[in-house]
Backbone as JSON, one array per atom type, in Angstrom:
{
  "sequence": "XXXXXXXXXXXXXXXXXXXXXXXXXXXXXXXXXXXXXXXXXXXXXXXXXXXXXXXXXXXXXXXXXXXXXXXXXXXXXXXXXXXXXXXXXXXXXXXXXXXXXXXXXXXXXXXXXXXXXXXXXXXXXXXXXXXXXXXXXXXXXXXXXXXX",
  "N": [[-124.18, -2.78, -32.04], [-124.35, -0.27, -32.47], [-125.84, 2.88, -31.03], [-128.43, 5.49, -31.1], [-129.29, 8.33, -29.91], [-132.59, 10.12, -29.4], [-134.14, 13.12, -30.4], [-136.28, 13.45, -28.74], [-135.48, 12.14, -26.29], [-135.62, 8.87, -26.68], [-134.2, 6.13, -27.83], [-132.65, 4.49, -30.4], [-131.38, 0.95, -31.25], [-129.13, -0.7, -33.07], [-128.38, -4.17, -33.73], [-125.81, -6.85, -34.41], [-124.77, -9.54, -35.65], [-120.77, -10.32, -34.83], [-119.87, -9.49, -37.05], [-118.14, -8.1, -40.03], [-119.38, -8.42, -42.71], [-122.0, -7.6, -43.1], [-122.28, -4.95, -42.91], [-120.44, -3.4, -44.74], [-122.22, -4.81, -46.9], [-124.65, -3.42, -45.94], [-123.69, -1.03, -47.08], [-122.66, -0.31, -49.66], [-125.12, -0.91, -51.12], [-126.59, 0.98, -50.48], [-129.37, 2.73, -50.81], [-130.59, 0.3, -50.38], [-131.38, -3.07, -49.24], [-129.32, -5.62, -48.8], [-128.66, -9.23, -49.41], [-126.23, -11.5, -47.52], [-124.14, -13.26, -46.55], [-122.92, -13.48, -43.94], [-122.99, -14.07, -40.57], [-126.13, -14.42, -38.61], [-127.72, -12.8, -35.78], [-128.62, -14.2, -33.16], [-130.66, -13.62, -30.7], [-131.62, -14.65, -28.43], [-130.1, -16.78, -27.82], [-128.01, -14.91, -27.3], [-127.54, -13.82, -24.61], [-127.99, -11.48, -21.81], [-127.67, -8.14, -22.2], [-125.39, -5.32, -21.51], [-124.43, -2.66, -20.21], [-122.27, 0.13, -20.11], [-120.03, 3.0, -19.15], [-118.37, 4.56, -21.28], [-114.63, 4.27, -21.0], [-112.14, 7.09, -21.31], [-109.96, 6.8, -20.83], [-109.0, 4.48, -21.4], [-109.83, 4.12, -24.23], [-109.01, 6.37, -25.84], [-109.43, 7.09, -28.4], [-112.5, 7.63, -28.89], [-112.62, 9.54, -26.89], [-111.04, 11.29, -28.51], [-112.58, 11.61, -30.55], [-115.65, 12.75, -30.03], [-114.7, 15.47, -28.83], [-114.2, 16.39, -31.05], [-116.18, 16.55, -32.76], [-117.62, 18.36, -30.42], [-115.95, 20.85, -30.93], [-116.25, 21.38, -33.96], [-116.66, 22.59, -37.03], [-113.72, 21.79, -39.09], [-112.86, 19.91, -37.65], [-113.81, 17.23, -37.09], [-113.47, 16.94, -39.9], [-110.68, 16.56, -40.23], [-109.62, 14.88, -38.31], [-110.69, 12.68, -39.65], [-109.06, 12.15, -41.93], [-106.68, 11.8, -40.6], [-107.34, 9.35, -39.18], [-107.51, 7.67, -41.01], [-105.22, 7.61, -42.0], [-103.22, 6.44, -40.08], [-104.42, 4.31, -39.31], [-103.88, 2.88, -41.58], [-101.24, 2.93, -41.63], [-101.05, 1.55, -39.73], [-101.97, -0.98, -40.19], [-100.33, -1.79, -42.6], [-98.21, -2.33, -40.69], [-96.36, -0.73, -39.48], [-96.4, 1.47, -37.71], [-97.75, 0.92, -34.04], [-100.64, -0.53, -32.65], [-101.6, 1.28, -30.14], [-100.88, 3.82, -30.99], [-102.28, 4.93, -33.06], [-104.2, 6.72, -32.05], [-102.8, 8.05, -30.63], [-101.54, 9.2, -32.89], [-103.51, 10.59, -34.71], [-104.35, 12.53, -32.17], [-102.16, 14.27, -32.14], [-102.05, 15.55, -34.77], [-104.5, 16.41, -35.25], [-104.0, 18.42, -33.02], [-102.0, 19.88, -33.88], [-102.94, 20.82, -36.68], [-104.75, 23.93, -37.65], [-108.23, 24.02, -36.1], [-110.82, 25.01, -38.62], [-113.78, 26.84, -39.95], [-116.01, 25.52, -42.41], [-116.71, 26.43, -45.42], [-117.1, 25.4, -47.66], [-117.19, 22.25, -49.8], [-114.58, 22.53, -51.41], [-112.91, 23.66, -48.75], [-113.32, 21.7, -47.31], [-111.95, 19.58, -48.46], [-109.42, 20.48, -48.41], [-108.28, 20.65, -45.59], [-108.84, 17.69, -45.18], [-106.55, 17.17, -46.97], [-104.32, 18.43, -45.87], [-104.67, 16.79, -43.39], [-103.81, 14.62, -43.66], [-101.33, 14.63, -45.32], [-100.36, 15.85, -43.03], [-100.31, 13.49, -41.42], [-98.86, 11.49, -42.16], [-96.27, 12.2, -42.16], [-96.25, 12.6, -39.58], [-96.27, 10.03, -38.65], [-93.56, 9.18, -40.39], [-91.61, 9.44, -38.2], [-89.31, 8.21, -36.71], [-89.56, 8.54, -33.99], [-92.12, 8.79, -32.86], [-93.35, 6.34, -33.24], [-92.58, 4.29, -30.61], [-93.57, 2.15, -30.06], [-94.14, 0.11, -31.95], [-93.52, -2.41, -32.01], [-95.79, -3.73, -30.82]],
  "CA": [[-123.16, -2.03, -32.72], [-124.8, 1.57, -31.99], [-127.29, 3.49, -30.12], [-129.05, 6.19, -31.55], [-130.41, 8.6, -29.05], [-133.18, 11.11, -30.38], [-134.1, 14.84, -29.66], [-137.45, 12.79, -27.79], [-135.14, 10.86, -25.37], [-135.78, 7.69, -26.98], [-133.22, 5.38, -28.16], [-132.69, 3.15, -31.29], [-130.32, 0.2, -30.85], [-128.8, -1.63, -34.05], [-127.58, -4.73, -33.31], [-125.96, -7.66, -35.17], [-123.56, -10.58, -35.71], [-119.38, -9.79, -34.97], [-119.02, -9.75, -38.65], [-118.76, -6.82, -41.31], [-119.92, -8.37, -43.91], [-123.79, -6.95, -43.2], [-122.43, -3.06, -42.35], [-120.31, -3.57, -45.83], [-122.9, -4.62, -47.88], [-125.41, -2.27, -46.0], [-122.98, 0.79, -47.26], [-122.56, -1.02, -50.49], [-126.38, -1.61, -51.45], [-127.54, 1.66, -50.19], [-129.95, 2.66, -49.92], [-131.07, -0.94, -50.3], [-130.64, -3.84, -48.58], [-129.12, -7.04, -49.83], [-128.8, -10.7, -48.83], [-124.99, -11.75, -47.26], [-123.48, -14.87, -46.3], [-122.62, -13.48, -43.0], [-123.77, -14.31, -39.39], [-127.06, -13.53, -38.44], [-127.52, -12.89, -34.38], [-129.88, -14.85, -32.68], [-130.77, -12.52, -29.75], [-132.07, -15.38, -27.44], [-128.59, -16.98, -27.26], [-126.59, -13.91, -27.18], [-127.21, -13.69, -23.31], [-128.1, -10.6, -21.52], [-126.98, -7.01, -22.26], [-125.05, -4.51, -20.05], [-124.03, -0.94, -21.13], [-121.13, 0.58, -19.04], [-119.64, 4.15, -19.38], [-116.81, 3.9, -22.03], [-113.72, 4.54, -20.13], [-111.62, 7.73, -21.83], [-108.57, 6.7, -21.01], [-108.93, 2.96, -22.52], [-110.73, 4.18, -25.59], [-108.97, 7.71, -26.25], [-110.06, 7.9, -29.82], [-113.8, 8.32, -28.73], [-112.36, 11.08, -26.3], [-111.1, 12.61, -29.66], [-114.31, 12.0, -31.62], [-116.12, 13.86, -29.33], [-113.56, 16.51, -29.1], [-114.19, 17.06, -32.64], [-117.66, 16.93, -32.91], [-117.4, 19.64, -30.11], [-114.94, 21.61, -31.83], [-116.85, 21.55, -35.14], [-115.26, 23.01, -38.55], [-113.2, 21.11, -40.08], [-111.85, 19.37, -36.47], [-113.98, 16.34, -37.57], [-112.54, 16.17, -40.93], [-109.06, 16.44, -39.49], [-110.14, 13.53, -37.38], [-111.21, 10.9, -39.94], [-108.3, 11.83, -42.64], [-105.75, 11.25, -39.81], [-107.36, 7.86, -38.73], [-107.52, 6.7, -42.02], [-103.77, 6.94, -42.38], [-102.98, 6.0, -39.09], [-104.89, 2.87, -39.53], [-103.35, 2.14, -42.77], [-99.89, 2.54, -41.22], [-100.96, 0.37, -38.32], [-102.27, -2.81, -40.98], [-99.06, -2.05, -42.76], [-97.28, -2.54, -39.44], [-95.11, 0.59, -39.41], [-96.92, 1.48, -36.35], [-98.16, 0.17, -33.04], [-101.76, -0.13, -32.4], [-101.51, 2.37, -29.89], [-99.99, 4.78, -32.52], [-103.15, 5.49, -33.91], [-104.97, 7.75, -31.38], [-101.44, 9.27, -30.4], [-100.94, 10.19, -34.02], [-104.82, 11.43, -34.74], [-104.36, 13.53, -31.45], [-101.22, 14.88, -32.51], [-102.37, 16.18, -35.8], [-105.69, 17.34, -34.1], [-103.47, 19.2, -32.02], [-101.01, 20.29, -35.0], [-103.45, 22.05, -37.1], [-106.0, 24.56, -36.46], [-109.61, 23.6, -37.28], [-111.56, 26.21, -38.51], [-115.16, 26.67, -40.35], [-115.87, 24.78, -43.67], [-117.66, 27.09, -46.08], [-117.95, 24.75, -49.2], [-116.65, 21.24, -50.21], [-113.1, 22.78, -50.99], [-112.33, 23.71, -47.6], [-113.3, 19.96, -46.73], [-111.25, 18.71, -49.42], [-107.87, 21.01, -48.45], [-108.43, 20.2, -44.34], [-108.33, 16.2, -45.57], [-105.24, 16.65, -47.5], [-103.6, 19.06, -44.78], [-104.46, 15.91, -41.91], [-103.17, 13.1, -44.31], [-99.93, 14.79, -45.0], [-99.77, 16.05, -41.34], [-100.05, 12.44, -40.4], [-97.56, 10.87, -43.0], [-94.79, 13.1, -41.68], [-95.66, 11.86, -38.05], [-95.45, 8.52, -38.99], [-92.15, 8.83, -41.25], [-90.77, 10.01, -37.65], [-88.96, 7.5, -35.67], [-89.86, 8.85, -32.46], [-93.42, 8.61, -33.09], [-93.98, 5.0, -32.73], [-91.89, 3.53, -30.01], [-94.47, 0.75, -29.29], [-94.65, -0.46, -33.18], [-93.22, -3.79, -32.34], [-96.72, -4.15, -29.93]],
  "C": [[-123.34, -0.52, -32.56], [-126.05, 1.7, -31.72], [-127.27, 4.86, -30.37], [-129.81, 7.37, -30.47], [-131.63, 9.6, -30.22], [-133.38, 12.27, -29.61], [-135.23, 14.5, -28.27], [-136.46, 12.46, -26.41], [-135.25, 9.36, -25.57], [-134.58, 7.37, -27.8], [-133.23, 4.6, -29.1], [-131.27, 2.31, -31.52], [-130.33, -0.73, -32.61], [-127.53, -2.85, -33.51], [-127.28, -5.72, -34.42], [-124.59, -8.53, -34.95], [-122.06, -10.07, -35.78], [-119.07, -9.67, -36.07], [-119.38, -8.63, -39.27], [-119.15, -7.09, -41.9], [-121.0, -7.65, -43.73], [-123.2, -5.45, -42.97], [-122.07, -2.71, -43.83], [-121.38, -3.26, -46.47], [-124.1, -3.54, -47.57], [-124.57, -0.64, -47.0], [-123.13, 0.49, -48.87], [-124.09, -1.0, -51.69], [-126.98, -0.52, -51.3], [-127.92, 2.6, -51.0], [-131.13, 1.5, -49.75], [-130.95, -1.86, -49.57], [-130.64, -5.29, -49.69], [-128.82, -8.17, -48.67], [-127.11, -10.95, -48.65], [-124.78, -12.75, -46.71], [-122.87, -14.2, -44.98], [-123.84, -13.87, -41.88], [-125.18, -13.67, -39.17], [-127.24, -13.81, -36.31], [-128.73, -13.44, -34.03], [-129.69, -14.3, -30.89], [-131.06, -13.24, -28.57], [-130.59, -16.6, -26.96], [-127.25, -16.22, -26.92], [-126.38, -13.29, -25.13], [-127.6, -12.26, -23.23], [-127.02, -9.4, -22.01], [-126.06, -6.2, -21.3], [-124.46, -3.7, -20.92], [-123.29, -0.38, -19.77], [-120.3, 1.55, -19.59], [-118.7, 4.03, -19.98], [-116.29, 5.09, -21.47], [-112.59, 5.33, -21.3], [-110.52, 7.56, -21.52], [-108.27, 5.53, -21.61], [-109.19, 2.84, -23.49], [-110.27, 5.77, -25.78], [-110.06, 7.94, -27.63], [-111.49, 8.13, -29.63], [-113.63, 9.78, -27.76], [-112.34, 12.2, -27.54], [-111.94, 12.96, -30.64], [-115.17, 12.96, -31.22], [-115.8, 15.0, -28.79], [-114.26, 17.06, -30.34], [-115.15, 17.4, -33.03], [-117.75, 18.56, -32.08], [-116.83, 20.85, -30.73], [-115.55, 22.1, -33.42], [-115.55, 21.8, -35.98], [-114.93, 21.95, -39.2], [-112.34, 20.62, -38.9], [-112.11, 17.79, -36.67], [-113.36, 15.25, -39.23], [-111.28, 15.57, -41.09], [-109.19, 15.21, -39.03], [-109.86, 12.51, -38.27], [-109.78, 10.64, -40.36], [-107.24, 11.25, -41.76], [-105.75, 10.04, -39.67], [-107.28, 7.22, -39.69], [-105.9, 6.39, -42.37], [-103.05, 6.67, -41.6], [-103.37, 4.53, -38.83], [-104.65, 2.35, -40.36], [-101.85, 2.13, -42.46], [-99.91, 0.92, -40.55], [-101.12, -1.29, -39.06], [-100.81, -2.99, -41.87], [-97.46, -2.58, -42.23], [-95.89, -1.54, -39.18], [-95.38, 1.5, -38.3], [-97.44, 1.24, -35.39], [-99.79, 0.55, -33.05], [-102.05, 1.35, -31.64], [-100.93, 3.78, -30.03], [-101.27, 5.5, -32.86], [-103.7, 6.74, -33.46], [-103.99, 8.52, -31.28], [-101.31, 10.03, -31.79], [-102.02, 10.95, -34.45], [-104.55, 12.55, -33.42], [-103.11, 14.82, -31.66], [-101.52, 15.94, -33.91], [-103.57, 17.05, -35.59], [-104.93, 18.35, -33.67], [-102.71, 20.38, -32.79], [-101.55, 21.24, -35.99], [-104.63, 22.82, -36.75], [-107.18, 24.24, -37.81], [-110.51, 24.89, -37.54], [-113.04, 25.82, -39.97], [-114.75, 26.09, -41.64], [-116.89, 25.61, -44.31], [-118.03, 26.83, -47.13], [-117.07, 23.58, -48.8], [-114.88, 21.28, -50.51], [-112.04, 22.75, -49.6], [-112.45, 22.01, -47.06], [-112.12, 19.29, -47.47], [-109.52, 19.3, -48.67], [-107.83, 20.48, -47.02], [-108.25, 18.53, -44.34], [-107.01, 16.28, -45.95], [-104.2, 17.14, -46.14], [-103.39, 17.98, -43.88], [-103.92, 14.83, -42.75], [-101.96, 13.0, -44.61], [-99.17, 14.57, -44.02], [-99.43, 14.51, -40.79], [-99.28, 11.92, -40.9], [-96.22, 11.61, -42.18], [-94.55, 12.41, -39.97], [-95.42, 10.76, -37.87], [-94.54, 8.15, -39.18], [-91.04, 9.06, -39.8], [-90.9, 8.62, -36.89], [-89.73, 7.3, -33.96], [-91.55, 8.9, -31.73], [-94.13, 7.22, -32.47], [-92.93, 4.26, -32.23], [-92.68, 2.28, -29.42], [-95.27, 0.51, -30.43], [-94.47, -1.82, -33.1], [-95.16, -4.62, -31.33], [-97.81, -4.9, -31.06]]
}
């Protein structure tokens, strides 16, 4: 599920069963861990590994994660609030999967990110990208590939 590099060059790999329940209750429990009724991976049937360059045009939204990270400020905050209501359109079905990144890049694009100098500025930069993205949603022209 992720790979960790460090400032060393060394790597830490978390891996585990297709299921949320264990990331859940890790978030849930923390900074504890608890016992879940989900899958556990058994590493000797899961078959060999392979790690292969994720492809930026098949996976935009990591293009724009790392955009944002670059970008700093408040380009990351912009980021999440967008996806969060871009992804709550998309389970609502009022927009197409591929809606989501188009409308996070759009709002990315829409306001400007600039430094965060307390918890306020985080807080006004969230509301600013959650509006911004409601409005691109409410627009027709937005998601022509909602029926996907």
């Amino acid at each position: 599920h992720t790979l960790v590099e460090y400032a060393d060059g060394s790597m830490l790999a978390q891996l585990g069963a297709p299921d949320m329940r264990t990331p859940i209750a890790h978030a849930l429990a923390w900074p504890q861990r608890m016992k879940t009724t989900g899958q556990t991976l058994d590493i000797a049937k899961a078959g060999p590994l392979s790690f292969e360059p994720a492809d930026p045009v098949r996976f935009p939204a990591l293009r724009l994660a790392r955009e944002a990270l670059q970008a700093g400020g408040s380009a990351p905050t912009i980021l999440n609030a967008a996806n969060e209501i871009a992804v709550a359109a998309f389970l609502d079905r009022r927009i197409g999967f591929l809606d989501i990144a188009s409308t996070v890049e759009r709002v990315l694009s829409d306001l400007p990110s600039g430094p965060l100098a307390g918890l306020d500025d985080v807080y006004a930069a969230d509301v600013m990208a959650r509006q911004r993205a409601e409005r691109l949603i409410a627009r027709p022209s937005l998601h022509k590939v909602a029926s996907r």
